[in-house]
C-alpha positions as semicolon CSV with decimal commas, in nm:
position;residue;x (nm);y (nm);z (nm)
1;X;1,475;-0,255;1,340
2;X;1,680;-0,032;1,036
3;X;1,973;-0,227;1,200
4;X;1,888;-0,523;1,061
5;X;2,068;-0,622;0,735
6;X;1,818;-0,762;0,533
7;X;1,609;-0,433;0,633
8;X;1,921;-0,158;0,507
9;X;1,833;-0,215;0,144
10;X;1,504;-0,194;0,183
11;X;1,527;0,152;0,349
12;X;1,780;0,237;0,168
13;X;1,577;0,202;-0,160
14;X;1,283;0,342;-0,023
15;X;1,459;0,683;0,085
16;X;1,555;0,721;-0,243
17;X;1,223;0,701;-0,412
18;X;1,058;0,911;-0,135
19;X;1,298;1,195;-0,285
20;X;1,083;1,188;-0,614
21;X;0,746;0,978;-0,469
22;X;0,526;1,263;-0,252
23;X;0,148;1,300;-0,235
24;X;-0,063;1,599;-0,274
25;X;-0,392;1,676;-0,187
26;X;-0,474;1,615;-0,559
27;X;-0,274;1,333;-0,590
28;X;-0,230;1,123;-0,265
29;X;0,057;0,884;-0,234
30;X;-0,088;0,492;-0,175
31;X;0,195;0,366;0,026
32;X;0,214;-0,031;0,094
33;X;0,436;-0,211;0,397
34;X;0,464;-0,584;0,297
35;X;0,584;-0,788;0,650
36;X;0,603;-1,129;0,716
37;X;0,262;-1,126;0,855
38;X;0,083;-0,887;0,641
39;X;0,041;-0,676;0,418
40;X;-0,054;-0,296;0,493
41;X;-0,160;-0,028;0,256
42;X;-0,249;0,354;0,316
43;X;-0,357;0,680;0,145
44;X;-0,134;0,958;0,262
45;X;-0,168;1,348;0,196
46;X;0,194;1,445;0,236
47;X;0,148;1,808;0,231
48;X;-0,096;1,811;0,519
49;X;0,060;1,434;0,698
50;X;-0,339;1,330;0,662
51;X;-0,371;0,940;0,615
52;X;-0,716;0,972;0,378
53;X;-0,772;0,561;0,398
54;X;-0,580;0,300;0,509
55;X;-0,656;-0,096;0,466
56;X;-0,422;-0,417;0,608
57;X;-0,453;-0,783;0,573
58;X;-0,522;-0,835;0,976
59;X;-0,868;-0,649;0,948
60;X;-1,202;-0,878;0,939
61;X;-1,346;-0,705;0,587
62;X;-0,955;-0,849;0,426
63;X;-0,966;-1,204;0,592
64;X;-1,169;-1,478;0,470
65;X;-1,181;-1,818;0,638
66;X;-0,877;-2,007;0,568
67;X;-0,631;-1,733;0,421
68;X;-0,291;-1,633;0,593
69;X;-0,314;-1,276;0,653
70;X;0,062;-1,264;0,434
71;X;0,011;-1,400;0,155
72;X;-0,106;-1,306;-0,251
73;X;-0,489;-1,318;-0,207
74;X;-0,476;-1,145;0,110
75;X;-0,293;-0,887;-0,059
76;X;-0,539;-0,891;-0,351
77;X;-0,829;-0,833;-0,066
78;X;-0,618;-0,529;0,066
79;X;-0,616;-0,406;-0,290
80;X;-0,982;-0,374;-0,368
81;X;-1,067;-0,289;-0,006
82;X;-0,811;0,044;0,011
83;X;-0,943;0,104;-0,380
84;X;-1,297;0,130;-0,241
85;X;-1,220;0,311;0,074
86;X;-1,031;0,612;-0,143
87;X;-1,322;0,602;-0,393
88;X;-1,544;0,618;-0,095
89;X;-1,290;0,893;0,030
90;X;-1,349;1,127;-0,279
91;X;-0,984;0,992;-0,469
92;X;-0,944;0,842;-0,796
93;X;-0,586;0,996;-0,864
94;X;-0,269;0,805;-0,687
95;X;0,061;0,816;-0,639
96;X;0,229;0,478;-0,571
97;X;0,493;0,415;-0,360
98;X;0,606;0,061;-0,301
99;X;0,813;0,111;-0,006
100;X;1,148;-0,006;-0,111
101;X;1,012;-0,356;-0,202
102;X;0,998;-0,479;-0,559
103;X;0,748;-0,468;-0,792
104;X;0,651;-0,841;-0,754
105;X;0,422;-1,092;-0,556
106;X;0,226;-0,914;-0,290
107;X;0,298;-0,536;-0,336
108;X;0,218;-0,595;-0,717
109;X;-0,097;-0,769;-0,614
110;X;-0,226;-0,477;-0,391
111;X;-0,133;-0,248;-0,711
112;X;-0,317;-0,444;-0,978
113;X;-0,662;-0,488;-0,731
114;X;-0,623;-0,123;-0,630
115;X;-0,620;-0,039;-1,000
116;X;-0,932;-0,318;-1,088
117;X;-1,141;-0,122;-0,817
118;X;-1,106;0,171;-0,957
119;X;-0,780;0,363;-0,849
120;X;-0,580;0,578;-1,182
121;X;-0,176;0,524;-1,120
Protein backbone atom coordinates (compact mmCIF):
# COMPACT_ATOMS: atom_id res chain seq x y z
CA UNK A 1 0.00 0.00 0.00
CA UNK A 2 3.56 2.39 0.24
CA UNK A 3 2.78 2.54 -3.56
CA UNK A 4 0.17 4.65 -3.21
CA UNK A 5 0.88 8.41 -3.70
CA UNK A 6 -0.96 10.01 -1.18
CA UNK A 7 0.72 7.27 1.24
CA UNK A 8 4.78 8.21 -0.01
CA UNK A 9 4.76 11.36 2.07
CA UNK A 10 3.39 10.00 4.78
CA UNK A 11 6.09 7.27 5.00
CA UNK A 12 8.37 9.26 3.88
CA UNK A 13 7.94 11.69 6.86
CA UNK A 14 7.53 9.11 9.23
CA UNK A 15 11.01 7.35 8.38
CA UNK A 16 12.53 10.36 9.06
CA UNK A 17 11.29 10.97 12.52
CA UNK A 18 11.73 7.26 13.44
CA UNK A 19 15.60 8.16 12.94
CA UNK A 20 15.36 10.46 16.12
CA UNK A 21 11.72 9.04 17.70
CA UNK A 22 12.69 5.41 19.59
CA UNK A 23 11.30 4.04 22.84
CA UNK A 24 13.05 2.63 25.76
CA UNK A 25 12.05 0.63 28.44
CA UNK A 26 12.04 3.90 30.49
CA UNK A 27 10.56 5.82 28.02
CA UNK A 28 8.17 3.91 25.62
CA UNK A 29 7.30 5.38 22.28
CA UNK A 30 3.12 5.96 22.00
CA UNK A 31 2.81 5.49 18.35
CA UNK A 32 -0.70 6.47 16.64
CA UNK A 33 -1.99 5.14 12.90
CA UNK A 34 -4.85 7.54 11.89
CA UNK A 35 -6.92 5.57 8.74
CA UNK A 36 -9.94 6.35 7.21
CA UNK A 37 -11.76 4.14 9.54
CA UNK A 38 -9.98 4.59 12.72
CA UNK A 39 -7.81 5.62 14.69
CA UNK A 40 -5.12 3.23 16.40
CA UNK A 41 -2.71 3.97 19.15
CA UNK A 42 0.05 1.71 20.88
CA UNK A 43 2.80 1.65 23.56
CA UNK A 44 5.92 0.19 22.07
CA UNK A 45 9.30 -0.82 23.89
CA UNK A 46 11.65 -0.52 20.95
CA UNK A 47 14.59 -2.00 22.53
CA UNK A 48 12.86 -5.24 23.41
CA UNK A 49 9.87 -4.91 20.13
CA UNK A 50 7.29 -5.33 23.34
CA UNK A 51 3.88 -3.51 22.55
CA UNK A 52 3.19 -2.54 26.57
CA UNK A 53 -0.66 -1.29 25.66
CA UNK A 54 -2.33 -0.71 22.71
CA UNK A 55 -5.99 0.97 22.27
CA UNK A 56 -8.07 1.64 18.66
CA UNK A 57 -11.29 3.26 17.90
CA UNK A 58 -12.99 -0.27 16.63
CA UNK A 59 -12.85 -1.73 20.28
CA UNK A 60 -16.28 -1.72 22.43
CA UNK A 61 -14.60 0.28 25.68
CA UNK A 62 -13.73 3.38 22.56
CA UNK A 63 -17.25 3.26 20.82
CA UNK A 64 -20.23 4.80 22.18
CA UNK A 65 -23.62 4.60 20.48
CA UNK A 66 -23.74 6.81 17.59
CA UNK A 67 -19.93 7.75 16.99
CA UNK A 68 -17.97 6.83 13.71
CA UNK A 69 -15.13 4.85 14.80
CA UNK A 70 -12.84 7.80 12.55
CA UNK A 71 -13.59 10.64 13.71
CA UNK A 72 -12.33 13.50 16.70
CA UNK A 73 -14.24 12.06 19.74
CA UNK A 74 -13.43 8.65 18.86
CA UNK A 75 -9.99 9.66 18.83
CA UNK A 76 -10.42 11.54 22.13
CA UNK A 77 -11.88 7.99 23.60
CA UNK A 78 -8.62 6.26 22.22
CA UNK A 79 -6.71 8.92 24.09
CA UNK A 80 -7.87 8.43 27.63
CA UNK A 81 -8.36 4.68 27.12
CA UNK A 82 -4.39 3.99 25.94
CA UNK A 83 -3.53 6.81 28.89
CA UNK A 84 -5.20 4.47 31.39
CA UNK A 85 -4.03 1.24 30.01
CA UNK A 86 -0.09 2.51 30.28
CA UNK A 87 -0.87 3.92 33.76
CA UNK A 88 -2.42 0.61 34.45
CA UNK A 89 0.79 -0.82 32.66
CA UNK A 90 3.29 0.82 35.20
CA UNK A 91 4.18 4.05 32.45
CA UNK A 92 3.83 7.61 32.99
CA UNK A 93 6.91 8.64 30.73
CA UNK A 94 6.24 8.72 26.69
CA UNK A 95 7.67 9.20 23.72
CA UNK A 96 5.34 10.39 20.92
CA UNK A 97 5.47 9.53 17.59
CA UNK A 98 2.76 10.70 15.25
CA UNK A 99 3.41 8.51 12.42
CA UNK A 100 4.13 10.84 9.63
CA UNK A 101 0.72 12.60 10.04
CA UNK A 102 0.43 16.17 11.26
CA UNK A 103 -0.02 17.45 14.39
CA UNK A 104 -3.78 18.28 13.86
CA UNK A 105 -7.42 16.86 14.17
CA UNK A 106 -7.37 13.27 15.30
CA UNK A 107 -3.68 12.43 16.10
CA UNK A 108 -3.65 15.77 18.18
CA UNK A 109 -6.79 14.64 19.86
CA UNK A 110 -5.36 11.19 20.97
CA UNK A 111 -2.21 13.39 22.25
CA UNK A 112 -4.09 15.95 24.30
CA UNK A 113 -6.59 12.97 26.05
CA UNK A 114 -3.49 10.79 26.48
CA UNK A 115 -1.88 13.72 28.27
CA UNK A 116 -5.46 14.68 30.39
CA UNK A 117 -5.33 10.95 31.67
CA UNK A 118 -2.31 11.14 32.89
CA UNK A 119 0.53 10.40 30.28
CA UNK A 120 4.07 13.06 30.66
CA UNK A 121 5.24 13.87 26.80
Amino acid sequence: MTNSYRMKPRVRRHRRVRKVVAGTAARPRLCVFRSLRAIYAQVVDDETGRTLAQANSLEAEARTEGIYPGNATAAVAVGKLIGARALAAGLTQVVFDRGGNLYHGRVKAVAEAAREAGLEF
